[in-house]
N, C-alpha and C positions, 0 to 999 in steps of 0.2 A: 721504494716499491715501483716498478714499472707498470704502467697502466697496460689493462686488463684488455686482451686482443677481441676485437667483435664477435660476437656471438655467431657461431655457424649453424644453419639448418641443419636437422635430422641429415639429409641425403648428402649435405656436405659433409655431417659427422661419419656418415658410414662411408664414406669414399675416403676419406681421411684414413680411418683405421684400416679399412681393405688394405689401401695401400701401402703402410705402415709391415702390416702384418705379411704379407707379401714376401715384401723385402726384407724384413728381419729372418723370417722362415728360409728365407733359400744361404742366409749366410749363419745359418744356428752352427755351432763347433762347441769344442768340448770345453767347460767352462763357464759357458754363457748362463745370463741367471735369466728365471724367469719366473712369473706373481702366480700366486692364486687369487682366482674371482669366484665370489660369492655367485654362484649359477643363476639364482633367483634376482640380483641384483644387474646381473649379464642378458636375463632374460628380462627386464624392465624397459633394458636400453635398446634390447632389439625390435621389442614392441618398436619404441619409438621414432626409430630410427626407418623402422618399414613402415609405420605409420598404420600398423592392424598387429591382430597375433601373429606373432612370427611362427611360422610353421616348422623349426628346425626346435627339436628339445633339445638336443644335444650340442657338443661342443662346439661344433661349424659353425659359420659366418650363415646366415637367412638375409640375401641379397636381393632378395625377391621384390618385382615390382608391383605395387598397388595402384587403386585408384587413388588422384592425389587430394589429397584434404590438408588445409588450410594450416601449416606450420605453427600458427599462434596458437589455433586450438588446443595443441598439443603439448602435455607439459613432460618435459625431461624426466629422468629418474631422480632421486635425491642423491647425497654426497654416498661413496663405496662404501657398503658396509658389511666388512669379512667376519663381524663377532660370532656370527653361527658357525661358523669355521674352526674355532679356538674354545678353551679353555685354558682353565686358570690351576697352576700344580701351588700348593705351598708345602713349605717344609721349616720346620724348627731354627734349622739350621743355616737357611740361606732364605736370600728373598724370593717371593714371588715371583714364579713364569707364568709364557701362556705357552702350551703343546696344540700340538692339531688334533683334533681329533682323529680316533682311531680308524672308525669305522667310512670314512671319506670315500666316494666314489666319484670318479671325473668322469663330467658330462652328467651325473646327477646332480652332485651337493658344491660344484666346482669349475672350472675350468682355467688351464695355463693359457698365459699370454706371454709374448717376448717382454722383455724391459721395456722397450721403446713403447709399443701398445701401454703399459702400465702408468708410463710418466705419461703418455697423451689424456689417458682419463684420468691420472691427477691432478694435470691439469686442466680441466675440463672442472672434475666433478669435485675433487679432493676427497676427503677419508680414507680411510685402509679399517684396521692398521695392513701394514705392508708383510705379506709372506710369501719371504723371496725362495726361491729351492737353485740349485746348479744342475745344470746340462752334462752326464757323463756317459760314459762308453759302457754297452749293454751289450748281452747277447752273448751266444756262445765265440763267435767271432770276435768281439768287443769290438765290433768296428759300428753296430748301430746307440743312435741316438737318443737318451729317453731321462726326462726329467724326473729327477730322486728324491720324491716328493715326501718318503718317510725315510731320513736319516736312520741310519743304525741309533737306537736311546740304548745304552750300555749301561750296569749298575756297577761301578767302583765299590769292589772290598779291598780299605788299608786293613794291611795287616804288619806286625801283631796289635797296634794302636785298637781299632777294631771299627774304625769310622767308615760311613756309606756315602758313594755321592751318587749321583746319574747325570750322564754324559751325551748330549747328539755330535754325532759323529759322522760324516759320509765314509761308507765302505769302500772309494776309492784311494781315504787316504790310508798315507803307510802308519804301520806300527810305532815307525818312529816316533809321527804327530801323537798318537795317543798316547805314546809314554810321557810327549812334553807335555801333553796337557795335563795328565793322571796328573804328576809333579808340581803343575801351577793351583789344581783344584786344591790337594792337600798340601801344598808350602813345603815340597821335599827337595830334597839336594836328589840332583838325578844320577849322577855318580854312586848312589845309593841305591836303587829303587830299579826292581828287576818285574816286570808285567806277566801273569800268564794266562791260558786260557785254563778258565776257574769255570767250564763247563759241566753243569749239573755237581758244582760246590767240591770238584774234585780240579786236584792241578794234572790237567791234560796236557798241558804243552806251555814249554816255556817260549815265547815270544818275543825272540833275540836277533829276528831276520830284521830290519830297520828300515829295509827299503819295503819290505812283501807289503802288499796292499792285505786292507782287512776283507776284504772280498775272496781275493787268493788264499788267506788264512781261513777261510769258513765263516769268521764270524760272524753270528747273526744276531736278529731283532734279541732285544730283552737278555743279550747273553750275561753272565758274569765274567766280570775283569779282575784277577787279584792282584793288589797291588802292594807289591812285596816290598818291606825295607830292610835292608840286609846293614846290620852295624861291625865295626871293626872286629868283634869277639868271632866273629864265622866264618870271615875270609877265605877260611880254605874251604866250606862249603862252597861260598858262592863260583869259587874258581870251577869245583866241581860241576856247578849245576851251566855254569857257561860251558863249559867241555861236552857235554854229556845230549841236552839240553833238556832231560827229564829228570824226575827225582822219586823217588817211592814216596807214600803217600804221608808214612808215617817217621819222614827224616828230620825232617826243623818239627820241633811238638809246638812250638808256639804259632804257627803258619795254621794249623788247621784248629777250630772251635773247640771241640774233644774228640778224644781219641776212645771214649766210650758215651754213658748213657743208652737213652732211646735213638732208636732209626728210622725214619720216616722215609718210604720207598720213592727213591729218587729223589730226594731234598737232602735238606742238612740236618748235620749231626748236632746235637742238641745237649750240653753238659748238664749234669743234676749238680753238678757242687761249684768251686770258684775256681778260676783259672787267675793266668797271671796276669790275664785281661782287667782282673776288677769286673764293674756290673757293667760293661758293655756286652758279658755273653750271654748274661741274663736279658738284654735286648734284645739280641740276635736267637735265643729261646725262642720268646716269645711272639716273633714275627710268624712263628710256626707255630703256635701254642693250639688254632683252633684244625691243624692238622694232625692232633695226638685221635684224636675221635675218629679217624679211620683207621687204625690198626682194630678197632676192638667191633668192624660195624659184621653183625651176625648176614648169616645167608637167609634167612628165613623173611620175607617180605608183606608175608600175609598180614592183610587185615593193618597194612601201613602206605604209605602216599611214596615211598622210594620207587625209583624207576620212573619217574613224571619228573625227572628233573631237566632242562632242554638247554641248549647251547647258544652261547651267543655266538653272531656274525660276528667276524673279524674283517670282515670285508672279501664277499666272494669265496666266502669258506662253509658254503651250506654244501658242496661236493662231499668236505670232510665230514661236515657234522655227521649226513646223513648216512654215511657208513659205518660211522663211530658210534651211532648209534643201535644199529642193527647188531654189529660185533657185540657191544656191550650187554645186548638183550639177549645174548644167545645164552642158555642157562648154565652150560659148561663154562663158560667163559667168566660167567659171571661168579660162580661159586670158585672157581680155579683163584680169582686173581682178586678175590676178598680173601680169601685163604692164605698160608703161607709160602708164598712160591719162590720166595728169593733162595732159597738154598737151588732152584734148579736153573737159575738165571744163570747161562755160559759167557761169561765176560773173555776166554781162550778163543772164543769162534772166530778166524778171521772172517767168514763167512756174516757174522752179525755183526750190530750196532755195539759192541763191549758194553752189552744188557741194558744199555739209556732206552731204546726206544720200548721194552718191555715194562721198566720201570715208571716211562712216563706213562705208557697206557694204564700200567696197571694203578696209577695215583688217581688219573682221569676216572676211570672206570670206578673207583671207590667213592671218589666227593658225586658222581652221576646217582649212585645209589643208595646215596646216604639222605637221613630225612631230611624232608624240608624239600621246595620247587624252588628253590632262587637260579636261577641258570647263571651258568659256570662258562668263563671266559675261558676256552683251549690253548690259551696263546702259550703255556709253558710248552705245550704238548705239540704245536706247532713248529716253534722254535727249533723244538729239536728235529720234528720230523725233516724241516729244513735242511738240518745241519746235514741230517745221513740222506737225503733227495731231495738235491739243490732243485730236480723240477717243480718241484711243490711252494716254492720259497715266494716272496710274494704274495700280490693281494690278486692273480689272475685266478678264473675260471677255471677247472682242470677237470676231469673223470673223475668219476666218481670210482668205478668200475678199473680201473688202473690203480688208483691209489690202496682203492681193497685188497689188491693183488699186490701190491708193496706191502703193505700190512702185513697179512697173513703169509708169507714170506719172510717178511723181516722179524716177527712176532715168534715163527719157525727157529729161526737161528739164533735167536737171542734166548729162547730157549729148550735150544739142542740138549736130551739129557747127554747125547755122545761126545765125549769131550777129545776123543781122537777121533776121527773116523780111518776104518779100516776101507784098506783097496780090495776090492773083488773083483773078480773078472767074471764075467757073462757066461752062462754056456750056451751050444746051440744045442735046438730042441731035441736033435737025433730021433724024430720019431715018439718022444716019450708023450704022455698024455697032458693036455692043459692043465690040468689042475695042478701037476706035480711040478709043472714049468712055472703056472702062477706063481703056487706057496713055494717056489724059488726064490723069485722074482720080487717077491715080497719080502721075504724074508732079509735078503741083500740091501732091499731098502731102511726097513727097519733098524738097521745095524749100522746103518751112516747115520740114518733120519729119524730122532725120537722126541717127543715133545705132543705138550696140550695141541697143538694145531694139528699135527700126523693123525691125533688120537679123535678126533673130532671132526675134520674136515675132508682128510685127504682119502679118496677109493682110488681103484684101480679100474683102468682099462686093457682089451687086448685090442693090439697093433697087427694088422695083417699087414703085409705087401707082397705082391704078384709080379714077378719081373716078366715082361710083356714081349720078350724074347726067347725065354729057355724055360718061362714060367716058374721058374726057382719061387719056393715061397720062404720069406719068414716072418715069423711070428714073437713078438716082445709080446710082456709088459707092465705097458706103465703106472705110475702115479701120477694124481690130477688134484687139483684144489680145489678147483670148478670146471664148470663146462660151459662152454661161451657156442650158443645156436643161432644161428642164422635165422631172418625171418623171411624163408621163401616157402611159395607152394610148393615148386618143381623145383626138378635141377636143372630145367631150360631155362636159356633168359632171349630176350627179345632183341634182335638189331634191326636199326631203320638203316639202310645203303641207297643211296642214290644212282643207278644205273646210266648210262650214257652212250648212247650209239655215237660210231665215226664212219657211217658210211652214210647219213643224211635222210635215215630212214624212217627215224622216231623222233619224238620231241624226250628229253629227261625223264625219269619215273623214278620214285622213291619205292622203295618194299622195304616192308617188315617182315622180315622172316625169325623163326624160332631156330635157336641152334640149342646144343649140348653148352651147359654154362662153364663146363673145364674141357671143350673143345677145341676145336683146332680150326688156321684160317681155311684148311680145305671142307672142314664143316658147311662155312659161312657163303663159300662159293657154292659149293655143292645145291644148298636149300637156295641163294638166287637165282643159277642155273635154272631151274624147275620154276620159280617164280617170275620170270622175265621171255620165258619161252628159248633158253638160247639155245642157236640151231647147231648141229654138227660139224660143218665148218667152223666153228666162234671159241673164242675163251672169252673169260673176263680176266683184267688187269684191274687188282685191288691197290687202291691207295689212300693216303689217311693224307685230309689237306687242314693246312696253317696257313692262317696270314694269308688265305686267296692265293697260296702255291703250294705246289703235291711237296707235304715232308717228307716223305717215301713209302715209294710202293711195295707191298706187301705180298711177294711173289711167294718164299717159303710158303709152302703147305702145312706145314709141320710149327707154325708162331700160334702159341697159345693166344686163344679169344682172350682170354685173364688178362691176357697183358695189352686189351681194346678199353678205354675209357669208357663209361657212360655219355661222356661230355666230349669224346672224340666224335670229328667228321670226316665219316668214309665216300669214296666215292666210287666205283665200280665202271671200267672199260669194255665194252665191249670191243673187239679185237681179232681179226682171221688169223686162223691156226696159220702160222706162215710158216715159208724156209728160216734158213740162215740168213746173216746181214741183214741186218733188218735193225730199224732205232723208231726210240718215240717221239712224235712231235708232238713238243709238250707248248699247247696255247694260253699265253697268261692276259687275262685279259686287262686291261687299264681304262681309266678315265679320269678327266682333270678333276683337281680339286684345289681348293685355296691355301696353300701354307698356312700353320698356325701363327697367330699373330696379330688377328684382326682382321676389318675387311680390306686392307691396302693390302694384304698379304699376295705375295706373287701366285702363280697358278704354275702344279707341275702334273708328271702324271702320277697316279697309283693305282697298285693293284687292285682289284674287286673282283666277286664274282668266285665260282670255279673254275679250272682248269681246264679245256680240253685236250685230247692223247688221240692221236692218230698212230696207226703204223707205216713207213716208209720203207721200202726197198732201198737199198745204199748199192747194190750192185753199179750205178754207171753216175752219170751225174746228175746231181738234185740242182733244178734252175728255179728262179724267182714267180717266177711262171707256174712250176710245178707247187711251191708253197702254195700262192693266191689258189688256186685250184683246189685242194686238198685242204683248206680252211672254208673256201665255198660251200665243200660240202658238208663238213663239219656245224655251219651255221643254218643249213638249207631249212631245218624243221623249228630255227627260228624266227626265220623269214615271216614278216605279216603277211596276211592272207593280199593286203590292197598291193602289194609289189611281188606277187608270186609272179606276173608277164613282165614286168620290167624290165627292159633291152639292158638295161644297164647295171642291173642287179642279178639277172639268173637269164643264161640261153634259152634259146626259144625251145630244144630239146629237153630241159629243165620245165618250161614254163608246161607246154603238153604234159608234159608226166604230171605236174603237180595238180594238173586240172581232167587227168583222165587214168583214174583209180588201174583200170587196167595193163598201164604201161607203167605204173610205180615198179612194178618188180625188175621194169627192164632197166631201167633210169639207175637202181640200186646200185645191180648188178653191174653198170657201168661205171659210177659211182667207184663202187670196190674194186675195180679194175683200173680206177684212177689212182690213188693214192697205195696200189699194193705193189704197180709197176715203177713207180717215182721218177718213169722218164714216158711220157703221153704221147709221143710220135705226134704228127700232122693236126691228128682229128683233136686231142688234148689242148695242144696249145692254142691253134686258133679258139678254141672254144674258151680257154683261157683269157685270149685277148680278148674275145667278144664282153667278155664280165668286167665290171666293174673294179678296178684298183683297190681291194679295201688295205687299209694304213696299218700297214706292219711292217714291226722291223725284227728283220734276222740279227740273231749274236751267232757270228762266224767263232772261228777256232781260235781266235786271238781277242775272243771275248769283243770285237767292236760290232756297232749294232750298224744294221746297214738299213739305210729304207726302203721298202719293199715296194711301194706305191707312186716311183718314178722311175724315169730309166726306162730301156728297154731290157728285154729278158736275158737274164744274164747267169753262168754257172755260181752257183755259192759254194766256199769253203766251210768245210765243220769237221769238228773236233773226230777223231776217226776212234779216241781212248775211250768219249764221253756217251753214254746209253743213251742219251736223248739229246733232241734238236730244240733248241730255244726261241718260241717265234713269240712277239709281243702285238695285240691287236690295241689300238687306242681307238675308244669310242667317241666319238665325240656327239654332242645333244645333234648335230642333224642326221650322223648315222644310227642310231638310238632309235629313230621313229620307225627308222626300216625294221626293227629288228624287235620282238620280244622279249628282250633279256630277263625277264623276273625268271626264269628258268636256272639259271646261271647264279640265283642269288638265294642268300638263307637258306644255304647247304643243313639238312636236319643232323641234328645228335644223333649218335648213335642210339642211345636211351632217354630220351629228355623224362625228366621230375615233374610231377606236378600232378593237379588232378586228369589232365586231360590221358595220362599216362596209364591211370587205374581203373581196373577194369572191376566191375561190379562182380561181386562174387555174393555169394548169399549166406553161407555160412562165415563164421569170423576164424581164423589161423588160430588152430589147437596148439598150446603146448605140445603134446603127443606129435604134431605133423613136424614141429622144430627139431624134436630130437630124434625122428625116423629121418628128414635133413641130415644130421649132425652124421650121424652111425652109416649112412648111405656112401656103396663103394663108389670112388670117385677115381678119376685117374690125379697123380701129382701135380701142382702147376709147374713150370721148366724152373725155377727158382729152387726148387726143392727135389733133386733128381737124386734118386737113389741107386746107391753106387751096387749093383748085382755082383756079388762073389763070386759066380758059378763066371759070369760074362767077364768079369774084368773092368767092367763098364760103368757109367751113368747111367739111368735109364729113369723111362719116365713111367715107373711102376703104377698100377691101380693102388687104391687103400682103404680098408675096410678095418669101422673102429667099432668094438662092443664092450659092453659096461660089461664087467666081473666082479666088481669087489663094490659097495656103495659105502658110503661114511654115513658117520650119526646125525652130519651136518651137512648136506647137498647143498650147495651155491649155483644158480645158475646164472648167466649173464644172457642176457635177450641182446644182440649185436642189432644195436638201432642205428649207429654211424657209421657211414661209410665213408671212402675219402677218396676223389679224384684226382688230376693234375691241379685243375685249377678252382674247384670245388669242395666241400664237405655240405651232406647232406645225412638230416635224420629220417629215420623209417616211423611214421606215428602209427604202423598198423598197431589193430587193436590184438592184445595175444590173449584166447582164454583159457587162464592159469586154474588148475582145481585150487582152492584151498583146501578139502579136506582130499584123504583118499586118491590120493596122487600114484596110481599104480603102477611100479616100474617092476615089477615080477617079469611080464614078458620081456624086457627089453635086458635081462642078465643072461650074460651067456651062460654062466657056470652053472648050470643045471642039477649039479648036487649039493646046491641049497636048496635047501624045501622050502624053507622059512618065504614067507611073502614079503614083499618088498614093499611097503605105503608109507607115503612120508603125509605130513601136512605141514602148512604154512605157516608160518609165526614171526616172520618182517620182510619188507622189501623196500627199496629205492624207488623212486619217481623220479625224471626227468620233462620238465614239462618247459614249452620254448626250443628256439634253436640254438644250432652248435655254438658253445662257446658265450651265448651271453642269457642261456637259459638259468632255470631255478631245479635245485635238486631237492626232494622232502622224503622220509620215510615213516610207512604205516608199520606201526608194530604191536603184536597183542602180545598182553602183559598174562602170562599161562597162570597166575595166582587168581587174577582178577575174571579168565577168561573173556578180554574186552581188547579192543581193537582204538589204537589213539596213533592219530597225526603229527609226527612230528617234525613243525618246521621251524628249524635254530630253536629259539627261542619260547615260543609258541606250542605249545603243546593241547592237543583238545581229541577229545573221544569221536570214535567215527561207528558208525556200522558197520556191521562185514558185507553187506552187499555193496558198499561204493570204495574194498578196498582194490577191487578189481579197473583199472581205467587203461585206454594206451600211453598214459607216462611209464607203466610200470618197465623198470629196467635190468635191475640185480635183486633175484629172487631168492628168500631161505628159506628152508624144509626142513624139518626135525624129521627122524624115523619114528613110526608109530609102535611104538613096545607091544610086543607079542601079545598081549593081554588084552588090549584095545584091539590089534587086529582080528584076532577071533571074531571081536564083538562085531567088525564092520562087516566080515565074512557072514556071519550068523543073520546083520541085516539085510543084508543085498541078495 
């Protein structure tokens, strides 16, 4: 044993591993393996190591420096200890494991480290035990990094023997590895033994591709693998079923458990008598045994504890739950799918999941309201939803409000009563009246689209469009599952522009002005214009700046605001209406800064700041001279007040004006006469020379930069193809003092977030104001141009939407996300929703419905936290109980109706209130 290396300080330990980690991190590739750390154990040592509480809870490095205190004092953590991490499986049949647990979250219950980091704190600390994971290719690209921290665990069924094993397996490897392993676990000749996918206990697909990764094959968490052994007597089957590489369900009889008995929806089939199994089937019965008790659980709830049953986390699957639960409480849904609905389950749909994903719901939904609160692990239900929406797959955060609309969609097709759908073709309206175009319109629907979802959820609206040319109207319409509202007052929205003179007049000014929110950029100009005083000579030149350089300017008149970021920075030119030939000089300003690297780091320059934009005549020639001059005055209203006389900073003609208000108009006006003629005669240049050299350098037409601030005045070459002139100013700390520059810096957002943004209103956003939003005519955004029949054309039609048809089941979606380039941000406004008495009478267009339109509340979604790493929960009353309960995952507990109203609330349901009750509400109001 070699003796044991000296003991390092805290600050040596953590400069150890920084550097460790560093270096492993920049050379991670595909393969590479890396540990899990007990967090709690990771967070002992960061204490220690900082020498106070480390301020980072999460997986980061807390590098942070303290006051120092006395390394002896301070005691290390004890040896690694990952046991909270694991568990222990046993089984009959083989020895003891340990599995990870399920519910794991990294940077909560965890954290990976490279190999190299892991062997350092073993030997440091020692313990484990050691769990290692591989480094594979992720993403839709597969070209990102990410460690595969839950294996695929797979359940081996031999058959016809009738034995079970479970398998961890990475989903990168091939098929092939799994068939050698199936082979090794059960002691088979592999020349024998043909694999398939035994998804939902049915043989979906034979698995004879040997290189296809299991990932490219679908397969997912908890699948079933059936592992076939094919003996001499079949031969010509198996050649068959390699040819083919499917088989009908009912071809080998000994492959499947029975071929009758009980059925248990979406599980396995279950024999009452002996097979040629022997009592291995009566095993494989009984694994399902306490599954027979939902076929028979009654609809009736009263005056029993069912519907209080809650769901476990699987990790980041409270999105799921809490819309799974909402569905499940809804009482059509619920009576539908305790009932017997597999005769209308369409397994023909290419359209649907071949009835899995109904099936599994409809299992889910039975053990949910069957007696007894023990909460119910989703993972079969999961698994599959996976298989059919690879997005879901995974232990990430997801919509809540996306995955409902997968649902109720996929829910749709898997049970289409229309097992062909017929083709129809549309008519136009010719004049005929709405109603008889509706119950068309619906009609056509109907006949493709039939099912519990259609009959429960889906209404109708009508689509206007206005072609904004020849005014051609038409008129659809549609079918809707829900209705997803906006949470705005107005259909204005607000931009901050930064304005900028180039004639040396003004200092910078930001406005906020209001425009039209599906507007146009001559909107935007329009309301500046008006805001900034610009005079009848002037336009403005819009442009959106990156990176301290204009990305491009935003000349069309006709560029949808829609397509302006929030988090975009605009900047606005002022500019004389000029002739022809004419370009921009575009000013970028620079200042040094240190290479990264440290503090030896070399010094170069970089961009900051805004851009300045002058206009230039190109008629004759642009000299060096003429630049220095026409940045002079570009800079003039950044000049500090102590060097407004400064011989060497501004002419004496400059310095007068700036110190005798009544000659500023003239000074302007010469000013504009400088930089719009781009060649100054006599009185220009000397006045030129009189000023000060400031350090710019021109990019001529051959892209080289020339310096501006030596030499005598001399003609420049420029690109005669290129709309603008490239001139670079370098500041440097003694030109700097001359100058103001905070002007130039912390260009505003267009819309910045946050509280300073929200304006005090006094009453709270009505439901009612979202959907008179919704149904409000709007013109197209350019993304969505409507092609006008009568024109021949695109066009960017108006659009006006009204409710006509309503469902038994109104879903609404409150749009609290939004998403920028380089942003997502959520809306916490508060929305208030009626519970009861939700009056949508006024808002149907079809007017020969008498009947009144009231719905009331009976569940919704919460979102509470931001995007992506918040918490989802749903309040639902239970209509037997009349009572209002909370439910999150697992957790279930009785609420009041007055706190189910908060700003989490997200995806809202409505029941229609039955004719008989509406009277009633009429008769009180």
């Amino acid at each position: 044993m070699t003796e044991a290396s000296p003991k390092l300080t805290p600050e040596e330990e953590k400069l150890t591993i920084r550097d460790i980690t560093v270096s492993a991190e920049a050379q991670t590739k595909e393969g590479d393996t890396f540990y899990l750390l007990n967090q709690r154990w990771w967070q002992e040592w960061l204490e220690y190591v900082n020498q106070s509480p480390a301020t980072n809870t999460n997986n980061g490095f807390s590098f942070d420096h303290h006051d120092s205190v006395d390394s002896s004092s301070l005691k290390g953590p004890s040896s690694i200890d990952n046991s909270d991490l694991l568990y222990e499986v046993t089984s009959d049949k083989s020895t003891p494991r340990t599995e990870l647990h399920e519910t794991l979250v990294e940077g909560t219950d965890f954290i990976l480290l490279p190999q190299e980091v892991w062997n350092q704190f073993c030997a440091w600390y020692g313990g484990g035990p050691p769990v290692a994971r591989k480094v594979i290719n992720s993403g839709v690209s597969k070209t990102e990094l990410s460690v595969e921290v839950y294996p695929l665990r797979l359940q081996l069924h031999l058959m016809p023997k009738g034995d079970r094993a479970t398998t961890r397996i990475s989903k990168k490897e091939t098929i092939g590895e799994l068939h050698k392993r199936a082979c090794e676990i059960f002691d088979l000749n592999p020349d024998q033994v043909y694999i398939w996918d035994y998804f939902s206990h049915r043989k979906h697909a034979l698995m004879n591709d040997m290189e296809k990764t299991l990932d490219d094959a679908n397969i997912q968490m908890d699948q079933d693998i059936l592992v076939e052994v094919i003996d001499n007597n079949v031969g010509s089957i198996t050649s068959s079923l390699r040819e083919n590489g499917t088989a009908d369900n009912g071809t080998l009889a000994f492959v499947e458990p029975s071929q009758s008995g009980f059925s248990i929806a979406g599980g396995l089939s279950a024999s009452k008598g002996s097979s040629r199994n022997g009592g291995s089937l009566q095993n494989l019965g009984s694994v399902r045994e306490t599954d027979k008790t939902y076929g028979s659980i009654g609809v009736s709830t009263r005056g029993s504890s069912c519907g209080l049953t809650g769901l476990l986390n699987l990790g980041n699957t409270c999105f799921m739950n809490s819309a799974i639960q909402c569905l499940v409480h809804t009482p059509e849904f619920a009576r539908y799918f305790r009932e017997d609905y597999y005769q209308e389950i369409n397994r023909q749909n290419p359209l649907g999941m071949v009835g899995e994903l109904a099936l599994a719901f409809g299992e889910l939904l039975r053990k949910l309201w069957a007696p007894g609160r023990t909460p119910v692990a989703p993972r079969p239900f999961k698994a599959k939803l996976a298989r059919f929406a690879p997005q879901f797959s995974g232990y990430n955060q997801h919509d809540s409000q996306e995955l409902l609309a997968f649902l109720l969609d996929g829910l749709h097709e898997d049970l289409n009563r229309v097992k062909h759908k017929p083709y129809i073709k549309s008519k136009d309206a010719d004049g005929r009246p709405d109603e008889e175009i509706a119950d068309e319109y619906w009609a056509n629907h109907i006949a493709r689209n039939d099912s519990i979802i259609v009959d429960v959820c889906q209404g109708q609206y009508k689509s206007t469009l206005v072609c904004p040319v020849c005014n051609k109207i038409s008129v659809t319409f549609d079918p809707f599952m829900y209705l997803s509202l906006p949470l705005q007052f107005t259909s204005n929205r607000s931009m901050t522009v930064t304005v900028f003179t180039c004639d040396g007049s003004a200092p910078p000014a930001a406005y906020t002005v209001a425009v039209p929110k599906q507007g146009r950029c001559r909107d935007l100009i329009q309301a500046l214009a008006i805001a900034c005083s610009l005079k009848h000579n002037e336009k403005l030149l819009l442009a959106e700046i990156r990176g301290h350089n204009i990305y491009q300017y935003l000349e069309d008149p006709l560029i949808s605001l829609a397509s302006i970021r929030d988090d975009d920075h605009l900047a606005a030119y002022k500019i004389p209406k000029l002739v022809k030939n004419t370009k921009f000089l575009q000013l970028i300003h620079r200042r040094e800064e240190r290479e990264t690297g440290g503090a030896q780091g070399a010094m170069s320059w970089k961009p900051y700041g805004t851009p300045l934009v002058s206009s230039i005549l190109c008629e004759d020639v642009i000299t060096s001279d003429d630049i220095q001059s026409i940045v002079h005055t570009l800079l003039l209203p950044m000049l500090r007040a102590e060097n407004v006389g400064h011989p060497s900073l501004t002419s004496s003609r400059t310095s007068v004006a700036a110190s005798d208000s009544s000659r500023a108009a003239g000074l302007t006006e010469e000013c504009t006469e400088t930089y719009v003629s781009g060649r100054h005669g006599n009185g220009g240049s000397s006045r030129a020379r009189n000023l000060q050299k400031l350090p710019l350098v021109f990019v001529d037409e051959n892209n080289v930069c020339i310096d501006l601030s030596v030499g005598e005045d001399k003609a420049l070459k420029y690109s005669s193809s290129s709309p603008s002139i490239l001139v670079f100013i370098d500041w440097s700390k003694k030109l700097l003092k001359n100058y103001d520059t905070h002007y130039l810096e912390n260009l505003p957002e267009v819309s910045r977030y946050g509280p300073t943004a929200k304006k005090a209103r006094t009453e709270p956003l009505s439901l009612y104001t979202c959907l008179e939003s919704f149904l409000r005519e709007e013109p197209l955004v350019p993304e969505d141009m409507w092609y006008c029949p009568r024109c021949k054309e695109r066009r960017q039609a108006s659009k006006k939407l009204d409710l006509w048809r309503l469902p038994e089941v109104l879903v609404i979606h409150l749009k609290r996300f939004s998403y920028s380039r380089s942003m997502k941000h959520k809306l916490e406004t508060f929305v208030n929703f009626p519970i009861h008495d939700f009056d949508l009478t006024n808002y149907v267009a079809n007017k020969n419905n008498s009947q009144r339109q009231l719905y009331e509340l009976y569940a919704l979604t919460n979102h509470y936290g931001g995007m992506g790493s918040g918490h989802y929960t749903a309040h639902i009353k239970l209509l037997d109980e009349n009572r209002w309960y909370n439910f999150d995952d697992s957790h279930i507990s009785p609420i009041n109706e007055e706190d189910v109203k908060s700003a989490a609330a997200y995806v809202l349901f409505y029941r229609r209130v039955k004719a008989d009750k509406a009277i009633l509400s009429i008769g009180a109001s």
